[in-house]
C-alpha positions, 0 to 999 in steps of 0.5 A: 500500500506505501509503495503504491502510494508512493508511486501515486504521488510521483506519477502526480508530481511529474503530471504536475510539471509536465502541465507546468512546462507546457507553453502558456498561449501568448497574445499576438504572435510567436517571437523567437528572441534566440534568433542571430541579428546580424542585420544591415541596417541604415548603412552599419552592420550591427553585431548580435547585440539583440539576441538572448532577449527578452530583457524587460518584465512588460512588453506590448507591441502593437501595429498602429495602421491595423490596431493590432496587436503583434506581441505581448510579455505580460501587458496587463501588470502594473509596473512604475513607469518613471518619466513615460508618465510624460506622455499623459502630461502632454495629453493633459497640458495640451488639451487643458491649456487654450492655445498652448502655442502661444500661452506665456507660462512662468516657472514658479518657485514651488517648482523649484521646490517641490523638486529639492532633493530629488535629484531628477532629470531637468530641462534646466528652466528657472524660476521666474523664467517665462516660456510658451506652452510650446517650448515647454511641450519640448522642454517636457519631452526631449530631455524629459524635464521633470520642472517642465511637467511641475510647472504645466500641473502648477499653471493649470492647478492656479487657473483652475483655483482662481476660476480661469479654467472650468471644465465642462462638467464643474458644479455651479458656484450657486450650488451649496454643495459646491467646493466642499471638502477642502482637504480634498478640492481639486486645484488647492495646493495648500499647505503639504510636507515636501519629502526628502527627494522630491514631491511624489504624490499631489492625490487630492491636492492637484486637479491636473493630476485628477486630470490625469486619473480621469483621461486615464480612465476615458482611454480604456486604462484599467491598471493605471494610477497617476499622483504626480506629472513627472513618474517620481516613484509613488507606490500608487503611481503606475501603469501596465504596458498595455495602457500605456500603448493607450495612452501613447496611440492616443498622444500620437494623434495629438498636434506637435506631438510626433514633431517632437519626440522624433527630434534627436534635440531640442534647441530652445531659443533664449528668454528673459532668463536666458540670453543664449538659449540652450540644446538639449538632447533627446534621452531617447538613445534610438533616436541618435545616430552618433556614438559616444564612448561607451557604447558607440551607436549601439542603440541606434535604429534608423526608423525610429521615431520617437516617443518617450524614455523613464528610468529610476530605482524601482522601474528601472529601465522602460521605454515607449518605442515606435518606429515607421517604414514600409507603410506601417507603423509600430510603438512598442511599450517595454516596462523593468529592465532592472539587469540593464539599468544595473549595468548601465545598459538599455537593453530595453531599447534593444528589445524594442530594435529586435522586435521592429525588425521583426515585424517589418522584415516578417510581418505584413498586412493580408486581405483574408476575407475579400468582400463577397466571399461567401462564408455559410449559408442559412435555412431560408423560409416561406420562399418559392422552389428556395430553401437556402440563402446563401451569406457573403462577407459585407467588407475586406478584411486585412489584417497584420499576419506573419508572412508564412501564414497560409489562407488554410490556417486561418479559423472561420467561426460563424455565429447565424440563426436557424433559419431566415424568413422571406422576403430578404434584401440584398445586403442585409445582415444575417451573421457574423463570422469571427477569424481566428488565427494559432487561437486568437482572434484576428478580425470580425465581419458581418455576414449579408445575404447575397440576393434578394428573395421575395415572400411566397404568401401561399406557402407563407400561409402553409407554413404558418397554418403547419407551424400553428397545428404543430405548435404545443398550445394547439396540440393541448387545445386539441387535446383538451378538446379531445378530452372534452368530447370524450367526457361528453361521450362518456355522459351521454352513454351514461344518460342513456343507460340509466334512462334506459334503466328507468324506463324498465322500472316504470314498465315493472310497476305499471303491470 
């Protein structure tokens, strides 16, 4: 018995790490990181520096033109973001501030304050300095100042306190309600303890930051947090790399937004407390086609465009990549590559440069469902010498597949009702058909009748007279009825018989 036991609980434990072991399905496509690089590339032959990867904990990689998603390594857990958090920054300063452009903002002092100790990337600005709200939209993202980001949360704070900016859905100043809780209003700054190493948490003392939380939450961020503009670490300040592809699709699509973090630096022009203006280089390494002393142009990746960098103790390295050629573009989101930043070392920018030259050198755009390829059918009712209709796709379908993909892999599963009845139009929308592909979902397309049938009354009439004989209420009426009449028979029997019975009586006694 102990000998079988034993045997049972080793036939278990290996069952156990055989099912451990096996793959665990992937969203988007299979990668496989060992592969040899030596690849060609803007006029350099780059060594097989991008092997041996994955380096970060987060990866998500998404096509832009098809909205799909192409790679995934553990999108949806929530990491610090560092300085990546600049890019709601933009989203929010931007849509917040009325003609940016043009908009004098000043540094104040809390700046300044907030920041002590921190030891943070700066753009350099100085207090009582005067810049526009587009310069400092470049001050913000090149080099990554955490001062640029303080000083637009402090302007919007101050115009909406004193009254200069309503948002939309503000509460009237006549309601009672209004404004209660000063502990907690939005835009009150008050007074607060600045801790050693910087300001890092503004919840309830910022509405830019509230601002933040809020656009978050409209873009579909479901593991996101915001209490600060600048990504200072704040054990509830974080974002997941998918979110962040949100939030970093989204900014793309905003005025000036892709003009600046494609620049390799940023030459700021002088203001009135500073005479010979300064240049400032973009911390994005990807960008920089020139080497420096320790890694030469080791990073450097000659498509791409942008977006924004983050770093610091607890996140390590991270990086919003995207890069466009052939048609298409790519971002790239890659969260904790604690080893890298240890070393000095961005491999999560290599991780970025291997996974684009994968998509661009192997995967394409594929029409897989062209319009009117017929995909099923239906049963078709009340419709002359007709019994089935047959059902088209309403669109083209193309999506980002690996080029090997044959037509044949490809899974079609389509979602249609029983049966149709007559009469139907051209065109219209009976099904849908879902596209699935190495068990993924790849695309939806409605499914149309491919001709109009009209409506045969008489067979109509048929049908339906059949359909309502056969139908459970009609067969209970009958039955029902059955038994009524049955009953009725029955008494009627039993009437006669006892008149019968009666009438024998009456004849006894009348003799």
């Amino acid at each position: 018995m102990k000998i079988l036991r034993f045997l049972t609980a080793v036939f278990l434990a290996g069952l156990t790490a055989a099912l451990t072991a096996l793959p665990v399905s992937a969203e988007g496509f299979t990668f496989n990181w060992d592969i040899g690089d030596e690849i060609y590339d803007g006029g350099l032959i780059t060594e097989k520096t991008d092997s041996g990867g994955p380096h970060c904990k987060s990866l998500f990689m998404l096509n832009i033109d098809t909205d799909t998603v192409v790679y995934t390594l553990n999108p949806d857990d929530p990491l610090p973001m560092a300085s990546m958090t600049k890019i709601m920054t933009y989203i929010v300063a931007y849509e917040n501030i009325p003609d940016i452009e043009n908009t004098t903002i000043t540094v104040p002092q809390a700046v300044a304050d907030d920041l002590e100790g921190s030891e943070s990337s700066l753009a350099g600005v100085a207090v009582g300095e005067q810049l526009t709200g587009l310069q400092l939209l470049n001050l913000l993202m090149v080099p990554s100042g955490n001062d640029a980001a303080l000083t637009f949360m402090k302007y919007v704070d101050e115009q909406y306190a004193s009254g200069q900016l309503v948002p939309p859905d503000a509460p009237s100043p006549e309601d009672p309600g209004a404004g209660e809780g000063p502990g907690d209003e939005p835009g009150v700054t008050g007074d607060y303890v600045i801790p050693e190493g910087g300001m890092t948490d503004y919840t309830g003392k910022s509405y830019f930051v509230q601002l933040m939380n809020e656009k978050a939450e409209e873009l579909g961020c479901r593991n996101t947090h915001f209490t600060n503009p600048h990504g200072l670490h704040n054990d509830n300040h974080y974002a997941s790399a998918r979110d962040m592809g949100k939030i970093a699709q989204y900014a793309m699509q905003l005025p000036y937004f892709m003009d600046i973090v494609k620049q390799r630096q940023y030459d700021k022009e002088p203001t009135n407390m500073d005479a010979d203006g300064d240049t400032l280089a973009n911390t994005n390494r990807m960008l920089q086609p020139y080497g420096d002393n320790t890694y030469g142009n080791l990073y450097w990746y000659t498509y791409a465009n942008g977006i924004k960098t983050g770093s610091h103790d607890q996140s390590g390295y991270c990086l919003a990549a995207s890069a466009s050629t052939y048609g298409y573009t790519y971002i790239v989101i890659a969260m904790g590559n604690m080893e890298g930043y240890e070393k000095g070392v961005h491999e999560e920018m290599l991780d970025c440069r291997t996974l684009f030259r994968w998509a661009f050198t192997s995967l394409g755009k594929k029409t897989i469902v062209s319009q009117g390829d017929i995909l099923s059918s239906v049963n078709l009712e009340y419709a002359y010498q007709k019994d089935e209709l047959l059902l088209a796709a309403s669109e083209n379908v193309s999506v980002m597949l690996p080029d090997s993909v044959e037509q044949s892999s490809i899974i079609t599963t389509v979602e249609k009702p029983e049966s149709v009845q007559a009469p139907i139009r051209k065109g219209e929308v009976v099904g849908t058909a879902t596209l699935s592909y190495a068990n993924e979902v790849i695309a939806t397309v409605p499914l149309v009748a491919t001709e109009s049938v009209s409506r045969s009354d008489l067979i109509a009439g048929w049908e339906q007279g059949r359909a309502l004989l056969s139908s459970p209420w009609s067969i209970a009426i009958m039955a029902a009825l059955g038994a009524l009449v049955i009953v009725y028979l029955i008494l009627v029997v039993f009437y006669r018989r006892k008149q019968k019975q009666l009438r024998r009586v009456k004849k006894f006694r009348d003799l």
